[in-house]
N, C-alpha and C positions, 0 to 999 in steps of 0.2 A: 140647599138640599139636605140637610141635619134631620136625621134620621130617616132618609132610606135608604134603600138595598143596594148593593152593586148589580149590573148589568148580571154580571154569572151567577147569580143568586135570585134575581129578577127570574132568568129564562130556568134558575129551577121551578119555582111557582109556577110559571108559565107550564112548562111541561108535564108537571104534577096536574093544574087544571087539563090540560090534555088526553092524559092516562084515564080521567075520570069517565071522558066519553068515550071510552074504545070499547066498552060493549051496548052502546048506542043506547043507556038510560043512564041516565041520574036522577038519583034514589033521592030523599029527602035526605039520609044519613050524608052524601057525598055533597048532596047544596049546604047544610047544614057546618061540613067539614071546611068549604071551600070558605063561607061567609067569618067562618072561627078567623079563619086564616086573614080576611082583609082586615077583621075586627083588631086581631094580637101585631101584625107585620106591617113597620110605619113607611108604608108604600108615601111614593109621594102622589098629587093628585092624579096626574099622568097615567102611572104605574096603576094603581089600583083602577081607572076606568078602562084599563087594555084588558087587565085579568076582569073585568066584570064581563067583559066582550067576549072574554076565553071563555066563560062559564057558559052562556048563552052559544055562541060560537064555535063549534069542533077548528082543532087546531093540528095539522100534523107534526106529531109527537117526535118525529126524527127528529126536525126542521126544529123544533123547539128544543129538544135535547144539544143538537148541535151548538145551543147558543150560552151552553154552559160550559165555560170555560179552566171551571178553579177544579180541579179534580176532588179536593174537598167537597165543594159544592153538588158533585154529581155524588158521591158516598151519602150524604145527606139525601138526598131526593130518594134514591132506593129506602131509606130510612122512613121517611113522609110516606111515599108509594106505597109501600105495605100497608101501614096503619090505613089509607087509602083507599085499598083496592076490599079489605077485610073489614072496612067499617059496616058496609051493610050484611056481611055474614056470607057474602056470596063471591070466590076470585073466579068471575068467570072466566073461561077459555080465551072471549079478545082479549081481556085484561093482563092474562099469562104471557100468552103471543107477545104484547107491550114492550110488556115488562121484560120477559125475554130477549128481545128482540135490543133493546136497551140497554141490557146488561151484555149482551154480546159487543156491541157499539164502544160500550164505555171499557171494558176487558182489551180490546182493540187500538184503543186511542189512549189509555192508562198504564204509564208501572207500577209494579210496588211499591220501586224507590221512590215514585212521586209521593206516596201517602204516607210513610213511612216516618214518625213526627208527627205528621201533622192530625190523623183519626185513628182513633183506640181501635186498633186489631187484635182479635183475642182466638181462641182456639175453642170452639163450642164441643160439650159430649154429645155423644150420639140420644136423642131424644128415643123415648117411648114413639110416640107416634112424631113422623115429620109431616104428619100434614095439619097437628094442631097447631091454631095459632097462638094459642098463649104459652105453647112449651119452647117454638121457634124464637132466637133469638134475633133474625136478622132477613133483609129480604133475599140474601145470597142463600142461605138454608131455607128458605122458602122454593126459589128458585131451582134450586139444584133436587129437591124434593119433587117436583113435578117435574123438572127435567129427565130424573129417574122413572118416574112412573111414566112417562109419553117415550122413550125408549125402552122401558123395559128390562130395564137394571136395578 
């Protein structure tokens, strides 16, 4: 099996194909996104016919979130997710709820001191706008940017 993914890096892919359909289309940008991904990630045969399934197939995103284990692994996928949700120009509202709803899950089931070593944590300024996406650095300033704006802070 020399050169594929671990299981916790697998069910990141997997859930990242997931997030793609929670506003019930996919765009040529997001097939295009997902096919990069089988193209560059040396999935083994197995792996890559599940994620073709995933593409084709809506998959519940908890259930697939839940199966990433490496807390590394879940920093990473909010990483993917962005680029992701933003590739066709559009984060719509399921895709927030998602991703939200995900980042709450992982905040929940994550410490600090887990990441702490192991992913660059840095301290972003406050941007002109927080809802451009080429100013944001991260999908937590993304997230916390429309978390503002939907309470009203």
């Amino acid at each position: 099996m020399a050169g594929s993914v671990n299981e916790s890096e697998f069910y990141m892919w997997r859930t990242l194909f997931a997030v793609a359909h929670a506003d019930n289309v996919l765009k040529d940008e997001e097939i295009s996104f997902m096919a990069g991904i089988l193209d560059d990630v040396q999935f083994t045969d197995e792996q890559t016919a599940i994620l073709k399934d995933d593409i084709i197939n809506v998959k519940d995103t908890a259930v697939m979130f839940s199966g990433i284990t490496d807390p590394v692994d879940r920093v990473q996928f909010f990483e993917f997710a962005r680029d992701l949700v933003w590739i066709d120009g559009d984060f719509a509202s399921e895709e927030q709820s998602v991703t939200i709803s995900l980042y709450k899950q992982h905040m929940k089931d994550t410490t600090v001191d887990e990441l702490i070593g192991k992913v660059s944590l840095e301290f972003e300024e406050e941007p002109e706008s927080r809802y451009s996406r080429s100013e944001g650095k991260g999908a937590i300033s993304i997230i916390e940017s429309f978390k503002k704006r939907f309470l009203g802070k």
